[in-house]
N, CA and C atoms as an extended XYZ file, in Angstrom:
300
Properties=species:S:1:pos:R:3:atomname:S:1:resname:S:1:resid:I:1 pbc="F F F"
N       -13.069        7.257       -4.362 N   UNK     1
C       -13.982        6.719       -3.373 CA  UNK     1
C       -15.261        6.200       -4.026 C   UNK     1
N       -15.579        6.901       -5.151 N   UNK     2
C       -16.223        6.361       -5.751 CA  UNK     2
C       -17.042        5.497       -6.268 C   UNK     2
N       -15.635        5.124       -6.979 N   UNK     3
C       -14.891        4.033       -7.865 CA  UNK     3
C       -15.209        2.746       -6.939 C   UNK     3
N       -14.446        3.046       -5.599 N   UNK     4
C       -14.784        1.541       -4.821 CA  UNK     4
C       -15.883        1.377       -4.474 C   UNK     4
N       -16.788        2.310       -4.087 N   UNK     5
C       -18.150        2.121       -3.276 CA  UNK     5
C       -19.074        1.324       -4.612 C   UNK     5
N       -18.848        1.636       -6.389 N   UNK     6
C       -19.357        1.167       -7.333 CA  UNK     6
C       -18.911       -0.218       -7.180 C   UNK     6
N       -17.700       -0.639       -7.193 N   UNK     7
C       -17.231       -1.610       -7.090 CA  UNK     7
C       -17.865       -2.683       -6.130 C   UNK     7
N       -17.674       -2.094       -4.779 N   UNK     8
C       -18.115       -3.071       -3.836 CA  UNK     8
C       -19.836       -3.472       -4.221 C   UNK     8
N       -20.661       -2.230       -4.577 N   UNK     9
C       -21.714       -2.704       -4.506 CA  UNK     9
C       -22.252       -3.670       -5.551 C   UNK     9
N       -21.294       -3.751       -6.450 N   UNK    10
C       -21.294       -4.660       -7.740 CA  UNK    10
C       -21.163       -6.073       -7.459 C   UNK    10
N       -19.948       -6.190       -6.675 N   UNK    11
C       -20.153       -7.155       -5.819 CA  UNK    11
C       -20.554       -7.808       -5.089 C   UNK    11
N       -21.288       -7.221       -4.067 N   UNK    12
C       -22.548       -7.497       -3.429 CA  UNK    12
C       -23.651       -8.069       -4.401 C   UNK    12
N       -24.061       -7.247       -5.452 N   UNK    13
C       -25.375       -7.671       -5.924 CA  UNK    13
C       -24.561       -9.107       -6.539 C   UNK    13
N       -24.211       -9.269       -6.910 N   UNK    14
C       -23.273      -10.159       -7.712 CA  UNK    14
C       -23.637      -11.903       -6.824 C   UNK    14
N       -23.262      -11.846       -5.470 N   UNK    15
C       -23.135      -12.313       -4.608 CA  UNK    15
C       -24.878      -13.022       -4.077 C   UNK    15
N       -25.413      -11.752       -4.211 N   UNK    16
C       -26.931      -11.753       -3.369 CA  UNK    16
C       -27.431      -12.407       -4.985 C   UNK    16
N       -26.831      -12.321       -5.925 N   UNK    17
C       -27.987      -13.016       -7.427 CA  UNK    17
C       -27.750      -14.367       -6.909 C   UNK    17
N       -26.576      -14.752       -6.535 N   UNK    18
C       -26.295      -16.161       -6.437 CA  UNK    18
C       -26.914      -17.096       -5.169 C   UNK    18
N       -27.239      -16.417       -4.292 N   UNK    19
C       -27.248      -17.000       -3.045 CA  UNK    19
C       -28.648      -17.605       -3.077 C   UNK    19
N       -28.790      -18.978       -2.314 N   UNK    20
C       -29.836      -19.567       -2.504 CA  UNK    20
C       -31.039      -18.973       -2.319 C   UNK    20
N       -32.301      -19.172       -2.604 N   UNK    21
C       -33.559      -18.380       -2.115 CA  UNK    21
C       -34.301      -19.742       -0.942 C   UNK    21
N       -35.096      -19.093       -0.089 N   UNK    22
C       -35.906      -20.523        0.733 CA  UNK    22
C       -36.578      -20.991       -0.502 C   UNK    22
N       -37.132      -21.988        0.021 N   UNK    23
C       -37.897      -23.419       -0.423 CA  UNK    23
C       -39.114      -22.268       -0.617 C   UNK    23
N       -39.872      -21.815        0.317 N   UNK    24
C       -41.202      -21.083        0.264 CA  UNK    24
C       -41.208      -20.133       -0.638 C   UNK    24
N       -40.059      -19.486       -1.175 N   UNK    25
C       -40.036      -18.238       -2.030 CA  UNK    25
C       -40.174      -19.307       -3.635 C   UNK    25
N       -39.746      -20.010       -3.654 N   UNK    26
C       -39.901      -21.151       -4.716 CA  UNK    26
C       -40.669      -22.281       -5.384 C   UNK    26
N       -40.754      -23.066       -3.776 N   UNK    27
C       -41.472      -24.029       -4.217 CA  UNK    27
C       -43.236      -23.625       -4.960 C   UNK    27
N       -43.908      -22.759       -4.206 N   UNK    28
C       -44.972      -22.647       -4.663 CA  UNK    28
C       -45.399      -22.399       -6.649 C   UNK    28
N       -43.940      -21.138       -7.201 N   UNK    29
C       -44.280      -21.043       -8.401 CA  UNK    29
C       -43.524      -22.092       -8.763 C   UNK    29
N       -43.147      -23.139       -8.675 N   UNK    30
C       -42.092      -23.919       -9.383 CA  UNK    30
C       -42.733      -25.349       -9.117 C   UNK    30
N       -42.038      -26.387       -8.188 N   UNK    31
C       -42.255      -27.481       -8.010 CA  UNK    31
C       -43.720      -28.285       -7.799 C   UNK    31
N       -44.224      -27.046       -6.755 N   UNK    32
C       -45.822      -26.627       -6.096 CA  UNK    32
C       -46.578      -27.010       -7.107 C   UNK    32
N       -46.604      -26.524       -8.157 N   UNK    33
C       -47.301      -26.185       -9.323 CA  UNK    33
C       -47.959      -28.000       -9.926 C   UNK    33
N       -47.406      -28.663       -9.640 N   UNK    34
C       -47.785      -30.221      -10.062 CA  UNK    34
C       -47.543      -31.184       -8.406 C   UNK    34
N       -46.419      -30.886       -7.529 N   UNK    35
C       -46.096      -31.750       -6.915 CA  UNK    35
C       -47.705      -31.552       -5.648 C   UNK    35
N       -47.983      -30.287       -5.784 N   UNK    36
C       -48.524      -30.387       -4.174 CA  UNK    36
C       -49.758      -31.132       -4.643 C   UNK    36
N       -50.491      -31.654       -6.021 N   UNK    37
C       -51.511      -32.111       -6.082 CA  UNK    37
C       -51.113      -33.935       -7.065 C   UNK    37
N       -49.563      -33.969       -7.164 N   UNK    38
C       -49.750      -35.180       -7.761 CA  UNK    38
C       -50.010      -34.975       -9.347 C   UNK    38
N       -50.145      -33.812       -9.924 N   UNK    39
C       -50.393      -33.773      -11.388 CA  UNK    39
C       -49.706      -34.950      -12.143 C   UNK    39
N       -50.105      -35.232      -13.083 N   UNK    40
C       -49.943      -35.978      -14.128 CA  UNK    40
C       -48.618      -37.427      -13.543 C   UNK    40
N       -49.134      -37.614      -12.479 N   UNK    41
C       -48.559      -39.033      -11.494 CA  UNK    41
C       -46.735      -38.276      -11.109 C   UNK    41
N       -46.433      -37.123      -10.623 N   UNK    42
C       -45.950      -36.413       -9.950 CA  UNK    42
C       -46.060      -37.129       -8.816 C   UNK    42
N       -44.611      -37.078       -8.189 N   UNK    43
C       -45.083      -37.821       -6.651 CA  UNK    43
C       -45.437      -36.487       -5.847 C   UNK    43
N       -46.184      -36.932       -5.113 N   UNK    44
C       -47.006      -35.979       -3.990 CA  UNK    44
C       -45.961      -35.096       -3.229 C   UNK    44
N       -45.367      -33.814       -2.939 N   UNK    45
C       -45.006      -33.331       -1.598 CA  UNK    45
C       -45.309      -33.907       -0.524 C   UNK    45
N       -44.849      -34.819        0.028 N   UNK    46
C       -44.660      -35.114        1.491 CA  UNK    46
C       -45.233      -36.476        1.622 C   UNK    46
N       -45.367      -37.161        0.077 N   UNK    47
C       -45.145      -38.807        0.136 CA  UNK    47
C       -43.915      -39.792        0.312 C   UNK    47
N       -43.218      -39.648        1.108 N   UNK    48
C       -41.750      -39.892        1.509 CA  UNK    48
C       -41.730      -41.354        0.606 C   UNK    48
N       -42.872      -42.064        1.044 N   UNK    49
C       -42.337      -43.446        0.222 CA  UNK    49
C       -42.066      -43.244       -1.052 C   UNK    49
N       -43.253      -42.299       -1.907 N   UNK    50
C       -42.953      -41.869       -3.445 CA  UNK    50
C       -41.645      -41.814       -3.535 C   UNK    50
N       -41.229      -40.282       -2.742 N   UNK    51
C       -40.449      -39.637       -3.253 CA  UNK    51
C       -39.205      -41.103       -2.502 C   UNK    51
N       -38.555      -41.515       -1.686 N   UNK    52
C       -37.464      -42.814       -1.591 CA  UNK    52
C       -37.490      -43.254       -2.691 C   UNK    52
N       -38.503      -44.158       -3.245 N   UNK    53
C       -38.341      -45.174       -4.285 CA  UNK    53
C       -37.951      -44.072       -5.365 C   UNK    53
N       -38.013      -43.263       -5.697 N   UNK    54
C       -37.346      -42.396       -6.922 CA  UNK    54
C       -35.771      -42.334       -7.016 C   UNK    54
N       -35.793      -42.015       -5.732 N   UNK    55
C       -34.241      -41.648       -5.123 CA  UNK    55
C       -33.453      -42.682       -5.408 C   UNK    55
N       -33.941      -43.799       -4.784 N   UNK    56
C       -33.381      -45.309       -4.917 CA  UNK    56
C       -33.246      -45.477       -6.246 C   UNK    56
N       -34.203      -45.579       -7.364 N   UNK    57
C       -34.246      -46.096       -8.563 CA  UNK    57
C       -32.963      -45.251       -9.202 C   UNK    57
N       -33.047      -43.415       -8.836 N   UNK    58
C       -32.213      -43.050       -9.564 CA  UNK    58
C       -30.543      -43.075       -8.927 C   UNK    58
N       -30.583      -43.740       -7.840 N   UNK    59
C       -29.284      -43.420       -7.234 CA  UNK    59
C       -29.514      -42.500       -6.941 C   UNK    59
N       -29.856      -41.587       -5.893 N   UNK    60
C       -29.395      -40.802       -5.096 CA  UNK    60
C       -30.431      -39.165       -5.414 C   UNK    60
N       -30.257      -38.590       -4.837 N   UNK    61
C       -30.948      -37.105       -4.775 CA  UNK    61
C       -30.201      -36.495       -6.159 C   UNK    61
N       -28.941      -36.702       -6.000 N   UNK    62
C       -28.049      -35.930       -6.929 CA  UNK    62
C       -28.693      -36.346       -7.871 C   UNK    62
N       -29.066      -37.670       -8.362 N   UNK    63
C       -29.285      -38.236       -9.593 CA  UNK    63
C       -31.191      -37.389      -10.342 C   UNK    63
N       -31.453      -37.336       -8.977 N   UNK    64
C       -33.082      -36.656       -9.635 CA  UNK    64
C       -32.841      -35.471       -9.742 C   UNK    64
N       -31.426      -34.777       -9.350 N   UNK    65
C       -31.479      -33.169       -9.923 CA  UNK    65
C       -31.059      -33.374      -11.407 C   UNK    65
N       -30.862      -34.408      -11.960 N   UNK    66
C       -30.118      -34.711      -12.711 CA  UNK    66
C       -31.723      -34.577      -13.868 C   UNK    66
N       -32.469      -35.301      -13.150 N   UNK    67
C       -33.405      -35.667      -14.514 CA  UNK    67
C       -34.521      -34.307      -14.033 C   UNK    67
N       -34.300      -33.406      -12.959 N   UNK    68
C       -34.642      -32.469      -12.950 CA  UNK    68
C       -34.431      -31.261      -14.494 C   UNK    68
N       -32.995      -30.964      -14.186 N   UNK    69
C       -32.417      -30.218      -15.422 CA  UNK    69
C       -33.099      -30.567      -16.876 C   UNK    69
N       -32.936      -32.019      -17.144 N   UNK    70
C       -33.554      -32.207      -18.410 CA  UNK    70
C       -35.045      -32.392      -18.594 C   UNK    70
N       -35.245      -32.640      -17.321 N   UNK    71
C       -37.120      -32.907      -17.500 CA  UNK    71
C       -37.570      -34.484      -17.580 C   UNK    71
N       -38.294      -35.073      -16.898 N   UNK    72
C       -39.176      -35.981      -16.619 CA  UNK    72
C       -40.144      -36.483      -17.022 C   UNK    72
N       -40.597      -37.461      -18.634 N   UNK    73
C       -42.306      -37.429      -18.469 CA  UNK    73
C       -42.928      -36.332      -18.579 C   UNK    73
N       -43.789      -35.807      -17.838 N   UNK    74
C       -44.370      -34.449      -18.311 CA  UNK    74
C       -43.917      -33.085      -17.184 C   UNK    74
N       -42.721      -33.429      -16.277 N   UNK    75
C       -41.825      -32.461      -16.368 CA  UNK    75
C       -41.496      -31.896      -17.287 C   UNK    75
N       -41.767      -30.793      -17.408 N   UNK    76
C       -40.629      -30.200      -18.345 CA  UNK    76
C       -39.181      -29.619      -18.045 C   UNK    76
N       -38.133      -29.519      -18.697 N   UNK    77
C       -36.486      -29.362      -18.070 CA  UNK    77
C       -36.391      -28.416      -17.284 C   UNK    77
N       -35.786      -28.773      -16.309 N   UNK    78
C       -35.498      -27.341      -15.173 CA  UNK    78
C       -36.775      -27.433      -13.981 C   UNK    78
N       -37.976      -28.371      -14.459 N   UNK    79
C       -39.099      -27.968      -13.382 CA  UNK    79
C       -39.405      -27.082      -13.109 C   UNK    79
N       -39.753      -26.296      -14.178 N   UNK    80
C       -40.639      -24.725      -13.833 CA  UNK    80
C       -39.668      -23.754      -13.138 C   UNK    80
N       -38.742      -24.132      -12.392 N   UNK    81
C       -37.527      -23.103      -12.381 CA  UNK    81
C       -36.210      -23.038      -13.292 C   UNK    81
N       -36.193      -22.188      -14.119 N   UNK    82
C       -35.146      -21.849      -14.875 CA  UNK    82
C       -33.989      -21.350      -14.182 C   UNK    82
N       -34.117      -20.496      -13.310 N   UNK    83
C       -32.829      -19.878      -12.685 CA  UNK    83
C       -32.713      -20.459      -11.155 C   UNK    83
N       -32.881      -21.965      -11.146 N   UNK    84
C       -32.743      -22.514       -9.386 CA  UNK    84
C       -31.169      -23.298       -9.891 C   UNK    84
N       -30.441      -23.109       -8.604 N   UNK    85
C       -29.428      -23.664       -8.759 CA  UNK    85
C       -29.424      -25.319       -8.182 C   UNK    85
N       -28.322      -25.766       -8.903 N   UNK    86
C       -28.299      -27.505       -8.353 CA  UNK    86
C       -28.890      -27.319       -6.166 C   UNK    86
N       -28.170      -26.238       -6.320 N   UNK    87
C       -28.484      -26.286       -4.544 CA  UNK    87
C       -29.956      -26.042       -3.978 C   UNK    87
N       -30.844      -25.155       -5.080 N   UNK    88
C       -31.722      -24.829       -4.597 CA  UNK    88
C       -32.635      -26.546       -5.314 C   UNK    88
N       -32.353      -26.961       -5.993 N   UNK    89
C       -33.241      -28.021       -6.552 CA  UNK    89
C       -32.697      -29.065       -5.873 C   UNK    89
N       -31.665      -29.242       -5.258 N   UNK    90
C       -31.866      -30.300       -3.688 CA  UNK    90
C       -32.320      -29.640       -2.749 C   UNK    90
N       -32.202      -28.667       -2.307 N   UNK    91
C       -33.358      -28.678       -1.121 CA  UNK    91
C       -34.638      -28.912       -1.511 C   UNK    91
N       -35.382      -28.324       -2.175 N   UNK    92
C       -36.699      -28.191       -3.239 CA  UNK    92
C       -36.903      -30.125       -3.036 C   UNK    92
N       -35.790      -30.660       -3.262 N   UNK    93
C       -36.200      -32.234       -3.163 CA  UNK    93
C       -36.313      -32.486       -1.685 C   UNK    93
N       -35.383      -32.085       -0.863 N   UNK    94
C       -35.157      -32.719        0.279 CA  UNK    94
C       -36.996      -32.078        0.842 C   UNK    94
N       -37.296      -31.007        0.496 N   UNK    95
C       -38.273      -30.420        1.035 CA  UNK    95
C       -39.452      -31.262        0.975 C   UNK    95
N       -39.383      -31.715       -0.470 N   UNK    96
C       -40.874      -32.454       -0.987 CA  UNK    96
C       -41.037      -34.310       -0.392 C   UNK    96
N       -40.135      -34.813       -0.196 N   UNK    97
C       -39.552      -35.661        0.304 CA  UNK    97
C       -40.235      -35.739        1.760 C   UNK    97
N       -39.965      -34.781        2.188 N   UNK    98
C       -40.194      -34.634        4.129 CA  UNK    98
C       -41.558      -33.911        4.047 C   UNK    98
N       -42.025      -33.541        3.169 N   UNK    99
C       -43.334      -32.110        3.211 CA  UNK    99
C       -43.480      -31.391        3.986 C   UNK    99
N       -44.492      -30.529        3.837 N   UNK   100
C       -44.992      -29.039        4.394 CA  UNK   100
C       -44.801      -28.948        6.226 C   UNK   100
């Protein structure tokens, strides 16, 4: 009985490491950190035109998680989150895109 109750709960945590976190638990130490003020020509949180014409240039949302991972100009790779998944760094876009 143990044995399974170790098991299951292994699983669980396993499960809960993976699962997305909100935008608010994130964005502030991560994206926040340059986007909410425009740092170093960062498009603004909640400049929709900025953030479109990016989208457009790169093809698509997918494509800016893309230059997310490796870093941007004075992005650096990953954008201040190391452990956000492709899922959490499209919302994180879709978020900044639409703003606060």
């Amino acid at each position: 009985m143990k044995k399974l109750a170790f098991a299951a709960a292994l699983a669980l945590s396993t499960v809960m490491a993976h699962a997305d976190r909100a935008v608010d638990e994130i964005y502030p130490r991560s994206c926040g950190v340059c986007h909410a003020a425009g740092v170093a020509g960062a498009p603004k949180t909640g400049d929709a035109a900025a953030w479109q014409a990016r989208a457009d240039a790169k093809g698509g949302i997918d494509n800016l998680i893309g230059s997310v991972k490796v870093g941007l100009n004075a992005m650096p790779p990953r954008g201040m989150c190391n452990d956000c998944t492709d899922s959490e760094y499209k919302t994180l876009i879709e978020y900044m895109m639409k703003g606060a």
